[in-house]
C-alpha positions in Angstrom: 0.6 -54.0 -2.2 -1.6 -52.3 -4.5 0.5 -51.4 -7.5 -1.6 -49.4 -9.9 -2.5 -47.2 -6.7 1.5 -46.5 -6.3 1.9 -45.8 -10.0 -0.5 -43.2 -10.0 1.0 -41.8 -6.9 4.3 -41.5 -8.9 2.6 -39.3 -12.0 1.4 -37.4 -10.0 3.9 -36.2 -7.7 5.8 -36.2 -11.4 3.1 -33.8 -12.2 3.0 -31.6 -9.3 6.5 -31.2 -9.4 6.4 -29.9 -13.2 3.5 -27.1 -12.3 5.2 -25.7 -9.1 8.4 -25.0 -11.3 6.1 -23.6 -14.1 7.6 -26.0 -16.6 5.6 -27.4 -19.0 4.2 -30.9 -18.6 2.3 -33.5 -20.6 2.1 -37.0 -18.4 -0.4 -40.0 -19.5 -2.6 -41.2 -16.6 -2.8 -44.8 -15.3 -6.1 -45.9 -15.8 -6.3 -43.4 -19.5 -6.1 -39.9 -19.6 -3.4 -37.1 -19.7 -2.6 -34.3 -18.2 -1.4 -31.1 -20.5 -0.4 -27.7 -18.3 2.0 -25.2 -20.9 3.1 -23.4 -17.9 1.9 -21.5 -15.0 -2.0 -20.8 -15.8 -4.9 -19.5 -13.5 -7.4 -21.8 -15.3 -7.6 -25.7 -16.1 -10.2 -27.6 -18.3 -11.0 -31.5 -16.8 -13.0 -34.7 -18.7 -14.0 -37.7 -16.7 -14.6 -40.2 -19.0 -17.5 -42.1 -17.7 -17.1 -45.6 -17.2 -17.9 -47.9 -20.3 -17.8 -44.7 -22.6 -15.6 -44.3 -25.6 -15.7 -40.2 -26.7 -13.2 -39.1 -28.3 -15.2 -36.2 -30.2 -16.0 -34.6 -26.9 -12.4 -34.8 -25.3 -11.2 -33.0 -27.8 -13.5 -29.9 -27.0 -10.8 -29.3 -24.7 -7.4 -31.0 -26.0 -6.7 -27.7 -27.8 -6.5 -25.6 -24.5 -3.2 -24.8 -23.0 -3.8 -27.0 -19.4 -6.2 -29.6 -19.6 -6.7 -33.1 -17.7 -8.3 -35.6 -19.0 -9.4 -38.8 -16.4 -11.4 -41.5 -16.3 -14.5 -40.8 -14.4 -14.7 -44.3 -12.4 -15.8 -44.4 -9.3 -12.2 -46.3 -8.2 -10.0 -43.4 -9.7 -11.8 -40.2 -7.9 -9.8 -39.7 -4.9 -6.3 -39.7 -7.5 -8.2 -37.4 -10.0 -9.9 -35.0 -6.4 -5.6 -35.1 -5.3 -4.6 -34.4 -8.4 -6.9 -31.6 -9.4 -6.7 -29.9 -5.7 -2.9 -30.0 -5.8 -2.5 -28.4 -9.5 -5.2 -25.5 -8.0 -3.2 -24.8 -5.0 -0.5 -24.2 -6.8 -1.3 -22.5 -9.8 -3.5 -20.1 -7.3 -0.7 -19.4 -5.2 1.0 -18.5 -8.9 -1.7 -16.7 -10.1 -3.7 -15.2 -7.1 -6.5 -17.2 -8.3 -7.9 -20.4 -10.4 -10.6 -21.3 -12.3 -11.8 -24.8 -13.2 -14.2 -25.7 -16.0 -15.4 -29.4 -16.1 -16.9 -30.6 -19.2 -19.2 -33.5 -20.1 -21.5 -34.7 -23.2 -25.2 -34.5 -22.5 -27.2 -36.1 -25.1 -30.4 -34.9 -22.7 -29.7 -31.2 -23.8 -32.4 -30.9 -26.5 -30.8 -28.4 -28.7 -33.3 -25.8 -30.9 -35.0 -27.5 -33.6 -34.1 -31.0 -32.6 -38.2 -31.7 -32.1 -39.4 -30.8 -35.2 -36.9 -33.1 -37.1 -34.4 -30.5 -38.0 -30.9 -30.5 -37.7 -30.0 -30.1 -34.3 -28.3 -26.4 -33.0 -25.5 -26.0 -30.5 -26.8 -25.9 -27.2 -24.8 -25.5 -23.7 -25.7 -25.3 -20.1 -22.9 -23.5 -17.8 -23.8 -24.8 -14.5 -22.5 -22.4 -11.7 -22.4 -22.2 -7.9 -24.9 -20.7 -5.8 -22.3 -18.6 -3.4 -19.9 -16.2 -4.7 -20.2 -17.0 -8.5 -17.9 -15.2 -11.0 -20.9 -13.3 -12.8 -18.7 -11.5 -15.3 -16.9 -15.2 -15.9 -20.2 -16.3 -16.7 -21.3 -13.6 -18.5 -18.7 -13.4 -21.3 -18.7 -17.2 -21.6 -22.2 -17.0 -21.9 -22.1 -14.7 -24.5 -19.4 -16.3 -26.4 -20.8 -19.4 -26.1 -24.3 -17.8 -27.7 -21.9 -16.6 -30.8 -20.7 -20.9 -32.0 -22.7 -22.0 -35.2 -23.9 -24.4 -37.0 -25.8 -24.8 -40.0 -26.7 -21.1 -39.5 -28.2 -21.6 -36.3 -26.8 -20.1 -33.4 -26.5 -21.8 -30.1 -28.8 -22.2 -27.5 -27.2 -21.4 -23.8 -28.9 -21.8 -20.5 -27.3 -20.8 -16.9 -28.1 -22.6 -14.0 -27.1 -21.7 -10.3 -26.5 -25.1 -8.6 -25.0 -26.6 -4.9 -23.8 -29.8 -7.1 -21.8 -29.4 -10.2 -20.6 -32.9 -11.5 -21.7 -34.9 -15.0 -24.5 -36.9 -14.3 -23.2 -40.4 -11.9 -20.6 -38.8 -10.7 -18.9 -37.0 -7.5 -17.9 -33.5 -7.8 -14.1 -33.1 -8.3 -13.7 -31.2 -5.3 -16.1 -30.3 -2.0 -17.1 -27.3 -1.8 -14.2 -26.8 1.3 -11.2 -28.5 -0.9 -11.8 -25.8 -3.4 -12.2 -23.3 -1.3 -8.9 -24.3 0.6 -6.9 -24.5 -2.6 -7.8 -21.1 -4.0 -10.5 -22.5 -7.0 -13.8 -21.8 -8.3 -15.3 -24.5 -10.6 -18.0 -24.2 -13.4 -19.3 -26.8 -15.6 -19.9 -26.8 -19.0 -22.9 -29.5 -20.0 -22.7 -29.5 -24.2 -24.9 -31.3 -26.7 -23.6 -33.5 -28.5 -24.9 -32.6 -32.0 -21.5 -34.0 -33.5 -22.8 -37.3 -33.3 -25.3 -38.1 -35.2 -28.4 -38.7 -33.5 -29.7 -42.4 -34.9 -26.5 -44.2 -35.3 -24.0 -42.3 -32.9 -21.5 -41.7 -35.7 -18.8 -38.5 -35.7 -20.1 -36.1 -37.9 -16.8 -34.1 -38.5 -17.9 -31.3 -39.4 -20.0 -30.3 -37.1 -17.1 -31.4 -34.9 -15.4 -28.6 -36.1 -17.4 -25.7 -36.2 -18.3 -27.2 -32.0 -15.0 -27.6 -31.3 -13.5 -24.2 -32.4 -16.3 -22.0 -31.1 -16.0 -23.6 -27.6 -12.1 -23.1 -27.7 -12.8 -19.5 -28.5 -15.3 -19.4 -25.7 -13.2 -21.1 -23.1 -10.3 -18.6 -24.0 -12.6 -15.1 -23.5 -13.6 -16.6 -20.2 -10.3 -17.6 -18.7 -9.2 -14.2 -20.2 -12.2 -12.5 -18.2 -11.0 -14.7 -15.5 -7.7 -13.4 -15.4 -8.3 -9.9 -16.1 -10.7 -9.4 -13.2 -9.7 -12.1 -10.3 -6.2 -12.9 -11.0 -2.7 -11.1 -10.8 -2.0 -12.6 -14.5 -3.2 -9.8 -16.9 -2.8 -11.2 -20.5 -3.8 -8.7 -22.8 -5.2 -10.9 -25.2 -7.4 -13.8 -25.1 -5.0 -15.3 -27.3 -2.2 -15.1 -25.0 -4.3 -17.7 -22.9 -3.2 -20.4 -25.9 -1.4 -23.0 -26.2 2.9 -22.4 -26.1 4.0 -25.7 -26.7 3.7 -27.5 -30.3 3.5 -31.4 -29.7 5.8 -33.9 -31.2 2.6 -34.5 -34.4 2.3 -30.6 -35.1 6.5 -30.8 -35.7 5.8 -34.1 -37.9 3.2 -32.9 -39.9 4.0 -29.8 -40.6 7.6 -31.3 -41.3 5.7 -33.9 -44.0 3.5 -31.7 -45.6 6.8 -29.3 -46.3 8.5 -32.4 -47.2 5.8 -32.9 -49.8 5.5 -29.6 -51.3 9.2 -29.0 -52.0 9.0 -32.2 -54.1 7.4 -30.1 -57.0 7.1 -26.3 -58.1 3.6 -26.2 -60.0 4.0 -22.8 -61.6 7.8 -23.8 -63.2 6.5 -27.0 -64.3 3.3 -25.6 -65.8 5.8 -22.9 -67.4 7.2 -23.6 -71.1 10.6 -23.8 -71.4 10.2 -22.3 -75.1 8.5 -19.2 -74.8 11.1 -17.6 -77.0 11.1 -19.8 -79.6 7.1 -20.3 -79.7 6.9 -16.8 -80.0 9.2 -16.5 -83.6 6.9 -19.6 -84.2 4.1 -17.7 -84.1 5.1 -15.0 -85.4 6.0 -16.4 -88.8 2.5 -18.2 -88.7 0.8 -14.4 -88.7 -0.8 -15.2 -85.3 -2.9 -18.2 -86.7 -1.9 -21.6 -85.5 -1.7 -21.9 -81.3 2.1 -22.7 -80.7 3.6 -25.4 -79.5 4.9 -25.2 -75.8 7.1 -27.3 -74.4 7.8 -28.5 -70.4 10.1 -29.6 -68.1 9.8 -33.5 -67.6 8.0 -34.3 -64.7 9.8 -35.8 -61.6 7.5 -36.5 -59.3 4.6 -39.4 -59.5 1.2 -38.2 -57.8 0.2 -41.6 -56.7 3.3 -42.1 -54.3 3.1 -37.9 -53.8 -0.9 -38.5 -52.5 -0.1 -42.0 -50.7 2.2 -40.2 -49.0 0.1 -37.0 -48.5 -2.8 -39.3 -46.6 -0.3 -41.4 -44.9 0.0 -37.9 -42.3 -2.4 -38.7 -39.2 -4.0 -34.8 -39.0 -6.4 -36.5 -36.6 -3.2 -36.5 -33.8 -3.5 -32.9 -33.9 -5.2 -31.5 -30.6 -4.8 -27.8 -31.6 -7.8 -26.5 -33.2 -5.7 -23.7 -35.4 -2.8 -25.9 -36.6 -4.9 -28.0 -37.3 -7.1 -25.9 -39.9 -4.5 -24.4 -41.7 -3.2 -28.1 -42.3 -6.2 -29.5 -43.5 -6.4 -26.5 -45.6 -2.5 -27.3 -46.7 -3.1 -31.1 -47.6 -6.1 -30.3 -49.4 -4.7 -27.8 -52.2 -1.2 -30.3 -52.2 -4.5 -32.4 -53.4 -5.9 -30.7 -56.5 -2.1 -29.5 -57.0 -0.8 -32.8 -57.3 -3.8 -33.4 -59.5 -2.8 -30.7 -61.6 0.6 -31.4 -62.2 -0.8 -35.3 -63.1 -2.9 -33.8 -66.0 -0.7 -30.7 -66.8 -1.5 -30.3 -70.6 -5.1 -31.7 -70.4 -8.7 -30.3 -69.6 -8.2 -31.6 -66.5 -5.5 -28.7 -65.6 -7.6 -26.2 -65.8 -10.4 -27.6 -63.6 -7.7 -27.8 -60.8 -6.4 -24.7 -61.3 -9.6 -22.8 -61.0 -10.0 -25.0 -57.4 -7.1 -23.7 -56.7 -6.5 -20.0 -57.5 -10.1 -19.0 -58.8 -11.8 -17.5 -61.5 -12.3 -14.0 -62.4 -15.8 -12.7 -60.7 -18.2 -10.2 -62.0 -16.7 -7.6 -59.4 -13.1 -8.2 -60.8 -14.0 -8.5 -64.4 -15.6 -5.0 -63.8 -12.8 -3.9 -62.2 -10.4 -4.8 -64.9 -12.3 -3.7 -67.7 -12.5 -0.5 -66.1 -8.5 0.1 -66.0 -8.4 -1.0 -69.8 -11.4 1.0 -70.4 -9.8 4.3 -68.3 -6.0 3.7 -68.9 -4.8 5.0 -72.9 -3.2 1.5 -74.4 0.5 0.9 -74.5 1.2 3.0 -77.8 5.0 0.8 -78.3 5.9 -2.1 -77.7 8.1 -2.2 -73.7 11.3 -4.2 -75.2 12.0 -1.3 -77.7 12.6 1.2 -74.6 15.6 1.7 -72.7 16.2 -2.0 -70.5 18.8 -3.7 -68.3 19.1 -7.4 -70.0 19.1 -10.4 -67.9 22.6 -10.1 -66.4 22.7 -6.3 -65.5 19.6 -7.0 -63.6 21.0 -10.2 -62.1 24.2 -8.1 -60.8 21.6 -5.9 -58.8 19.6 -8.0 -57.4 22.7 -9.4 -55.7 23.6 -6.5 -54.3 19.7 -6.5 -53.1 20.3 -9.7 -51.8 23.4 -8.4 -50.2 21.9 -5.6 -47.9 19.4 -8.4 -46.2 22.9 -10.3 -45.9 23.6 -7.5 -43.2 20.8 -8.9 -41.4 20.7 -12.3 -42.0 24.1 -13.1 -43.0 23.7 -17.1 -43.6 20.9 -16.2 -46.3 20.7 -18.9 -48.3 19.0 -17.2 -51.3 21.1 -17.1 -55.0 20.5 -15.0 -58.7 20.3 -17.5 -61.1 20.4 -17.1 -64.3 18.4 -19.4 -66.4 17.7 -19.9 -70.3 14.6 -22.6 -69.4 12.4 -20.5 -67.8 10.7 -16.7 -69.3 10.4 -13.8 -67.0 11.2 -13.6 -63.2 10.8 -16.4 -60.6 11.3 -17.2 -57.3 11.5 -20.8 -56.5 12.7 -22.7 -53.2 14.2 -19.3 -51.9 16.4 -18.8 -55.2 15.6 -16.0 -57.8 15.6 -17.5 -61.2 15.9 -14.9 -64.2 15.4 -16.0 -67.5 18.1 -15.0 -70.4 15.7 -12.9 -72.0 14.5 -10.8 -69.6 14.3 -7.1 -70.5 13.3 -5.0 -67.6 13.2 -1.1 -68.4 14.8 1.2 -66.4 12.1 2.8 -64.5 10.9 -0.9 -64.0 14.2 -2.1 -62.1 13.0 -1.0 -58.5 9.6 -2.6 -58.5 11.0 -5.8 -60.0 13.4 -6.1 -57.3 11.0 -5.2 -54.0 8.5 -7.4 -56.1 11.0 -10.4 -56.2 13.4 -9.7 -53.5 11.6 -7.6 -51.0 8.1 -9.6 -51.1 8.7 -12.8 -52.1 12.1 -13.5 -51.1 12.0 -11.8 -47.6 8.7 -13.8 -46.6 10.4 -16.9 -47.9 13.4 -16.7 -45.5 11.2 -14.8 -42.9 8.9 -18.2 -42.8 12.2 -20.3 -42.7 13.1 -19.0 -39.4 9.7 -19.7 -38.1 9.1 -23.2 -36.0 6.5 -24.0 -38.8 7.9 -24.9 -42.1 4.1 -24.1 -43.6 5.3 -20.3 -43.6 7.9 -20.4 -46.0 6.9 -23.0 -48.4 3.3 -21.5 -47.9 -0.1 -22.0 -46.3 -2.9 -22.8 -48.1 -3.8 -20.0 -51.1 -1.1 -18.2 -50.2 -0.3 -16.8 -53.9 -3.2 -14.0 -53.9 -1.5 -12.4 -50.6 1.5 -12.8 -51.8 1.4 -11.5 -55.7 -0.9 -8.7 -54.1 1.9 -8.0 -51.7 4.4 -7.5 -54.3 2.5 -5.4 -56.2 1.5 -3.4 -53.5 5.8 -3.0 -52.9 5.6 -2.0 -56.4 3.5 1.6 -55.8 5.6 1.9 -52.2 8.7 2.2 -54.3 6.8 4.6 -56.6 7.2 1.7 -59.6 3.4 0.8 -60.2 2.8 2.7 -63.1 -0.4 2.5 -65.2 0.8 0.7 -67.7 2.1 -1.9 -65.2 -1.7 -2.1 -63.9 -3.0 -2.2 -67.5 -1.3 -5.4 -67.9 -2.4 -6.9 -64.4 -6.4 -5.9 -65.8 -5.6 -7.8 -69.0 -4.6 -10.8 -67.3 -7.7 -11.3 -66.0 -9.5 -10.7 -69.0 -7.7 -13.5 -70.2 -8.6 -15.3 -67.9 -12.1 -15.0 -68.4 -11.9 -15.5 -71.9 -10.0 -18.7 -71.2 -12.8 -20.1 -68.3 -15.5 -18.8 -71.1 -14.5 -21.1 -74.0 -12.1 -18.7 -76.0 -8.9 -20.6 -77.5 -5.3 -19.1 -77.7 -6.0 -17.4 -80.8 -8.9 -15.9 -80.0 -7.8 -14.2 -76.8 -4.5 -12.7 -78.2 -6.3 -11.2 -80.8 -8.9 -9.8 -78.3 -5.6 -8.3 -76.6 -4.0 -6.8 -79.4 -6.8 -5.8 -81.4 -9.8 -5.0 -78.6 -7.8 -3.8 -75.7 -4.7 -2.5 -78.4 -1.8 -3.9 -76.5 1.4 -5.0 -78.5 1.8 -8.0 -80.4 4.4 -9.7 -77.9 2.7 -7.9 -74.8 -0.6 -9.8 -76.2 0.6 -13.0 -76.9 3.1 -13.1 -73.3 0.1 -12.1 -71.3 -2.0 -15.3 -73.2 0.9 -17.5 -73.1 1.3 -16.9 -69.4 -2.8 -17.9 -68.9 -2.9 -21.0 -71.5 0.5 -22.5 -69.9 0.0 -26.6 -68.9 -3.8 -26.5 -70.3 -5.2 -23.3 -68.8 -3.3 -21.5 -65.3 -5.7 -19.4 -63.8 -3.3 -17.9 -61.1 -3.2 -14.4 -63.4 -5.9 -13.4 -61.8 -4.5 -13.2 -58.3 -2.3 -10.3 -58.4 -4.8 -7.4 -59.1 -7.5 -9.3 -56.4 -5.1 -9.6 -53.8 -3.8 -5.9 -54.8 -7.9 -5.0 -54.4 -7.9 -7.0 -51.0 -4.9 -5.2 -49.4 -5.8 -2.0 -50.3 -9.0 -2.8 -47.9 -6.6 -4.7 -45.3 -4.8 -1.5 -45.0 -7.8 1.2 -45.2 -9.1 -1.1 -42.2 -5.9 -0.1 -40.4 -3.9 -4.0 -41.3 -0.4 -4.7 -39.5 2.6 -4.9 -42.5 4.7 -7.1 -40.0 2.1 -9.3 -39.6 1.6 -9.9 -43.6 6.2 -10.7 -43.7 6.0 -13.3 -41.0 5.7 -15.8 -44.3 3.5 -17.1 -46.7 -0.2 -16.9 -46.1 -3.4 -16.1 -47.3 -5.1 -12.8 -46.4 -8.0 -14.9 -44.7 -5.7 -16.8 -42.8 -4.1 -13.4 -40.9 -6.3 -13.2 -37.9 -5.1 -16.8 -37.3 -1.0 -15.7 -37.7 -2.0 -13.1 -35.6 -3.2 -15.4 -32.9 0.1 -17.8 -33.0 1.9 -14.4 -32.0 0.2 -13.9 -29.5 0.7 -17.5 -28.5 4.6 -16.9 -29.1 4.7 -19.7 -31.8 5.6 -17.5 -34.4 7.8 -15.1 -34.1 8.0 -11.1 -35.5 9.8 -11.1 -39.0 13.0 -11.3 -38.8 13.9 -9.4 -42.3 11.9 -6.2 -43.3 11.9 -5.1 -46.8 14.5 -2.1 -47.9 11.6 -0.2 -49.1 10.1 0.2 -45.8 13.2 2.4 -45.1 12.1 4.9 -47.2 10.4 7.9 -46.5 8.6 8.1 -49.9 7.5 4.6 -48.7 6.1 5.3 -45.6 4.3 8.4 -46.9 2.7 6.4 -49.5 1.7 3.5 -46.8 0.1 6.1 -44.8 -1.9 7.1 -47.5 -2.9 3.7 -48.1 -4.1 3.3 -44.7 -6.3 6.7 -44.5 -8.5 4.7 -47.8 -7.2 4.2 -50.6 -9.1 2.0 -53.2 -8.4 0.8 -56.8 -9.6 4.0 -58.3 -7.9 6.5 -56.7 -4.6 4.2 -56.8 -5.0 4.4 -60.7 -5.4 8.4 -60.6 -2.7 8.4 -58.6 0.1 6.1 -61.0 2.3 7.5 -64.0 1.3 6.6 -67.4 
């Protein structure tokens, strides 16, 4: 009795019996290998390992596709791997109306542009075809998106060849000529250069790993998408919709670890003093001549465990090419965040936190001296005008809070009110207000869509989301973000110049700060140079000199700049209150909606409600830039 012969009979009836009910399946092979099929798809990508080879790096070209198979190529295991294959086609054609297979193998033959000469090698792919009844707009767009991956600034090399064999070198074709005909498929080959390995001693070369391994995906997808449009009765409207559905057991886990690890610690209310008030009368009564003193919350975390435990997560488990970007992206600023918080009051701070939020560049420097330049000075000092303290404005922002509750009635989210930290906060999904908070009158709205509507509402709008990455946030998330809540700030008709004055200042304080310039000197180039108050001055330096030099002040007007572009360009609001990401990072939120992993916001802001709102967002999206917006404010 031949036992391996009867176990591999068993998976794959398993298997067949998954795809004809359209459920999703994901079955190791006897022998190696695994088979991944989301759901009913007209397409599926194949690997034969070939015997004696271990490569890992060119599997994975195709691990991030939504049905894949990958097989060991020995000669012993073809007719399971033929069965297999012409059983899944039959019945994802009869699903679909039609089915496309792509085989891909490693060719370390393919000489690749440049290679001759010494250089660096460049992609390079050869789509082998069949000679009868080819799919020539199939070929066509993955032709052309195959001509679009890059590396090293060189673009790749594609050739097409028309052949009566299509197999990886030593092997049998998966399926004569007559099998695929008889089970409704068409098959392509994709022969790829290995240019991820290096060429004298074989070794990954990650990077290049990368840059392969995301262009082919995109590839693969417009061609399956062609595929679909033009042969099958499965019309997706976007290539997208081709991805992967299902999140494996290591997305869940990682993203569930790095969240782990990032609610451990809150950088920007450890980095804040807890004296503010008090460093200020201390300051005062020096006449503006010694740098306070500010003192912080004690420290609760340890960064060695923190980035033990940050390194311990296995990223390289993660087959999807998206997820698993935006997670290197994540562990990376936990990194230098982590770092931070280890040398919070040191030179070492500020290092990190340009790393981590930027500096100011020439064009925002420029565009910041141009508001204080353009925009007449504060001519009193904000506390002196008419204000709600801390607990009038507490009391309303609970009744904000309570018309989300309509929506979202298990909201989780609490006014506290705190005598340890200065100004507004959000932290964890709570909105901490500090006991001497002053916000004037025609400030109250803004504050509140700032906090509440933008920050709170994309917290608890990430929560609901299968990836915990979305509320504690992706990757550089802050510039979005703070721009966001800025931007709610003019929706609501609260952005006033004033407002944007003190934005512009910020970031002249933080060059100052990145250029050498000590406390001292860049209050008094504040209040005396740019003629702003002597609290207004010394808040705005306290706020950029906090833990040893905080560069995040610069944020709010860039991402403000960056969104009025994103809009002028026609950019989706629901898209930027899924949850917490970076600008830069939208086309790839946009593509796990399409993919049905994340979901449409589940709470929309109470400004969007408003018709004043909604006229002012339109005029945002016929082109407004920073310019007009300042014509445009109240003093």
């Amino acid at each position: 009795m031949n036992k391996p012969r009867e176990r591999a009979a068993t998976v794959i009836e398993d298997i067949i019996r998954f795809v004809k009910a359209g459920s999703a399946v994901r079955r190791r092979l006897p022998g190696g290998g695994r088979a991944h099929i989301d759901r009913h798809l007209p397409f599926l990508c194949v690997y034969r390992r070939p015997p004696g080879v271990d490569d890992p790096e060119t599997e994975s070209l195709l691990t991030g596709e939504a049905a894949y198979l990958l097989a060991s190529g020995d000669p012993g295991a073809q007719r399971d791997v033929s069965r297999l294959v012409e059983e899944i086609a039959a019945l994802q054609s009869r699903a679909c109306g039609a089915f496309l297979i792509v085989e891909i193998w490693a060719n370390p033959g393919l000489v690749a542009e440049g290679e001759r000469d010494g250089r660096a090698p460049a992609p390079a792919f050869r789509v082998l075809a069949p000679r009868h009844n080819a799919p020539m707009p199939v070929i066509e767009r993955l032709d052309q998106a195959l001509r679009r991956v890059r590396l090293r600034r060189c673009c790749a090399r594609v050739t097409v060849d028309y052949v009566q064999r299509c197999a990886p070198p030593g092997m049998k074709p998966l399926l004569s000529a007559a099998r695929l005909r008889s089970a409704g498929g068409t098959l392509l080959g994709l022969e790829v250069a290995p240019v991820y390995h290096d060429r004298e001693t074989g070794a990954r070369l990650p990077y290049a790993l990368r840059a392969v391994r995301q262009g082919v995906g995109r590839a693969l997808k417009q061609s399956f998408h062609e595929f679909a449009r033009q042969y099958s009765r499965h019309k997706p409207v976007h290539y997208h919709e081709l991805g992967r559905h299902a999140m494996t057991r290591a997305v869940h886990e990682t993203d569930r670890r790095l969240a782990a690890i990032d609610e451990q610690f809150d950088l920007i209310l450890q980095a804040t003093p807890v004296n503010v008030a008090s460093a200020w009368r201390q300051f005062r009564r020096g006449r503006f001549a010694v740098i306070p003193e500010f003192h912080y919350r004690p420290r609760t975390v340890d960064p060695g465990l923190v980035k033990r435990a940050l390194y311990n997560i296995p990223l390289d488990a993660i087959e999807d090419p998206t997820l698993a970007l935006l997670f290197e992206e994540k562990r990376r600023e936990l990194d230098r965040k982590v770092s931070m918080l280890d040398a919070r009051g040191k030179a070492e701070f500020l290092y990190g936190s340009m790393q981590v939020f930027g500096v100011a560049d020439k064009a925002l420097l420029k565009a910041a001296r141009g508001i204080l330049e353009k925009v007449p000075p504060h001519t009193h000092d904000d506390r002196q005008s008419r204000a709600l303290d801390a607990g009038k404005f507490a009391r309303l922002a609970r009744k904000e809070l309570a018309y989300y509750r309509k929506t979202d009635p298990g909201l989780a989210a609490t006014v506290r009110i705190r005598d340890d930290i200065s100004g507004l906060i959000v932290s964890q999904g709570h909105f901490l207000v500090g006991t001497d908070v002053k916000v004037g009158e025609g400030r109250v709205d803004a504050s509140l869509q700032h906090e509440v509507g933008v920050h709170l509402v994309t917290y608890y709008n990430g929560l609901v989301q299968p990836l915990r990455q979305l509320h504690v946030g992706l990757a550089a998330y802050d510039e979005t973000q703070e721009g966001l809540a800025v931007l709610a700030e003019y929706l609501v008709g609260g952005l006033n110049r004033s407002r944007l004055r003190t934005l512009a200042a910020r970031v002249v304080a933080v060059h100052h700060l990145v250029t050498g310039a000590d406390f001292i000197e860049t209050f008094r180039a504040l209040h005396h140079d740019h003629e702003f108050s002597q609290y207004q001055a010394y808040y705005i330096t306290m706020r950029v000199y906090r833990g040893g030099g905080l560069t995040k002040d610069v944020v709010y007007l860039r991402g403000l700049i960056d969104l009025l572009s994103y809009f002028g360009r026609g950019g989706d609001m629901d898209v930027l209150l899924t949850g917490k990401f970076a600008l830069q990072q939208a086309p790839f939120i946009e593509e796990l909606r399409w993919r049905r992993i994340v979901r449409p916001p589940l709470l929309r802001p109470r400004f969007l409600t408003l018709k004043s709102c909604r006229e002012r967002l339109a005029r945002l999206r016929a082109g407004l830039d920073l310019a007009a917006l300042t014509e445009g404010l109240a003093p």
